[in-house]
C-alpha positions in Angstrom: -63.0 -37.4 -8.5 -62.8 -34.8 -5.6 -59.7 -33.2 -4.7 -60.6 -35.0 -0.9 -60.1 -38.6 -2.7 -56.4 -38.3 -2.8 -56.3 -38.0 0.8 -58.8 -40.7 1.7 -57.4 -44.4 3.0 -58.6 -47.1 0.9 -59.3 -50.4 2.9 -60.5 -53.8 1.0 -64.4 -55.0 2.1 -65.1 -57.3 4.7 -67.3 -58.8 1.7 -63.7 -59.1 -0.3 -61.7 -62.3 -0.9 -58.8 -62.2 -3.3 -56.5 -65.1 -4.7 -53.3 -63.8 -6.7 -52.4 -66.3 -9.3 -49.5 -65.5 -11.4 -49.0 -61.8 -11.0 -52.7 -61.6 -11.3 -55.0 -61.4 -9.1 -58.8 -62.7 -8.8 -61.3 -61.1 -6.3 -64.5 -62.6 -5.1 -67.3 -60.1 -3.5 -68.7 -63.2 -0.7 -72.0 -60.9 -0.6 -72.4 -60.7 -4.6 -70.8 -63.9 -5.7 -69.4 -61.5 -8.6 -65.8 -62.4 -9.6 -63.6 -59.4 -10.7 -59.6 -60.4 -12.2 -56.9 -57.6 -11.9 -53.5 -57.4 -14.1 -50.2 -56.8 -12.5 -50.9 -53.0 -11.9 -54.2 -54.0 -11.0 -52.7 -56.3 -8.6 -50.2 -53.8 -7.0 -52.8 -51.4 -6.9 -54.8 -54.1 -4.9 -51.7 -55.0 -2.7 -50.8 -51.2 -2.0 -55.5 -51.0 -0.6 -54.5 -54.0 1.4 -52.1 -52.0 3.3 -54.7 -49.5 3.7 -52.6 -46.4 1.8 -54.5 -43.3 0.5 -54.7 -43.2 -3.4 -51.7 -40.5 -3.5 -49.8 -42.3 -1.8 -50.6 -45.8 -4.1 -49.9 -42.8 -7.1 -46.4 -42.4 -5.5 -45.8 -46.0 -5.0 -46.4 -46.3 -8.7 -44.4 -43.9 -10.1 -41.6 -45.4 -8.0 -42.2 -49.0 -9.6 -43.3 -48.6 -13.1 -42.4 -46.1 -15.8 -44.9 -44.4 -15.6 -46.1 -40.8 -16.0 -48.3 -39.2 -13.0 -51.1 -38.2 -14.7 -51.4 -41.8 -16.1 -50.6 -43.9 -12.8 -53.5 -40.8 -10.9 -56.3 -41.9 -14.1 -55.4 -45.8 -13.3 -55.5 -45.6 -10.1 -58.9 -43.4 -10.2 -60.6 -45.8 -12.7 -59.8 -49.0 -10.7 -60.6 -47.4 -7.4 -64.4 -46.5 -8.6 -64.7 -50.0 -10.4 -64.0 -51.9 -6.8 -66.2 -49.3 -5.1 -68.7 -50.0 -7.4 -68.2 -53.9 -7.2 -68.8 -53.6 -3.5 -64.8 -54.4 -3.1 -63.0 -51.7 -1.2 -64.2 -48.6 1.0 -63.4 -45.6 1.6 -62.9 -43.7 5.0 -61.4 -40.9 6.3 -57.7 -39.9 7.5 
């Protein structure tokens, strides 16, 4: 991804529901009907969009929560990010 990603805010779709069940949560694309289930990072990853916070700063939040390295939370937070992008889940705008 760009180097301008990491400074983007990340806000869920309009199209998005969610339900979080146990530490997990299960997302619902109204438009698609297509069901996608996040794992606890997932999840906290999905909490950390919901409060519409640029990818760094969801990095940061990470590293702060989980042991973690930076290179690894960046890489899970990159992956996930495209996946929900691609599902039609979250959106991108600028800061």
């Amino acid at each position: 991804m760009s180097r301008d990603f990491w400074k983007l805010t990340l806000t869920p779709s309009p199209d998005a529901l969610h339900q979080s069940l146990g530490g997990e949560t299960v997302l619902l694309n109204l438009r698609t009907e297509q069901y996608f289930g996040l794992d606890e990072t997932g999840t906290r990853i999905w909490e950390l969009i919901l409060a519409s916070h640029s990818p760094e700063a969801i990095v940061d939040q990470l590293l702060a929560e989980f042991d973690v390295e930076r290179s690894q939370a960046a890489a899970d937070v990159e992956r996930l990010v495209a996946e929900l992008e691609q599902a039609g889940l979250v959106e991108r705008a600028e800061r």
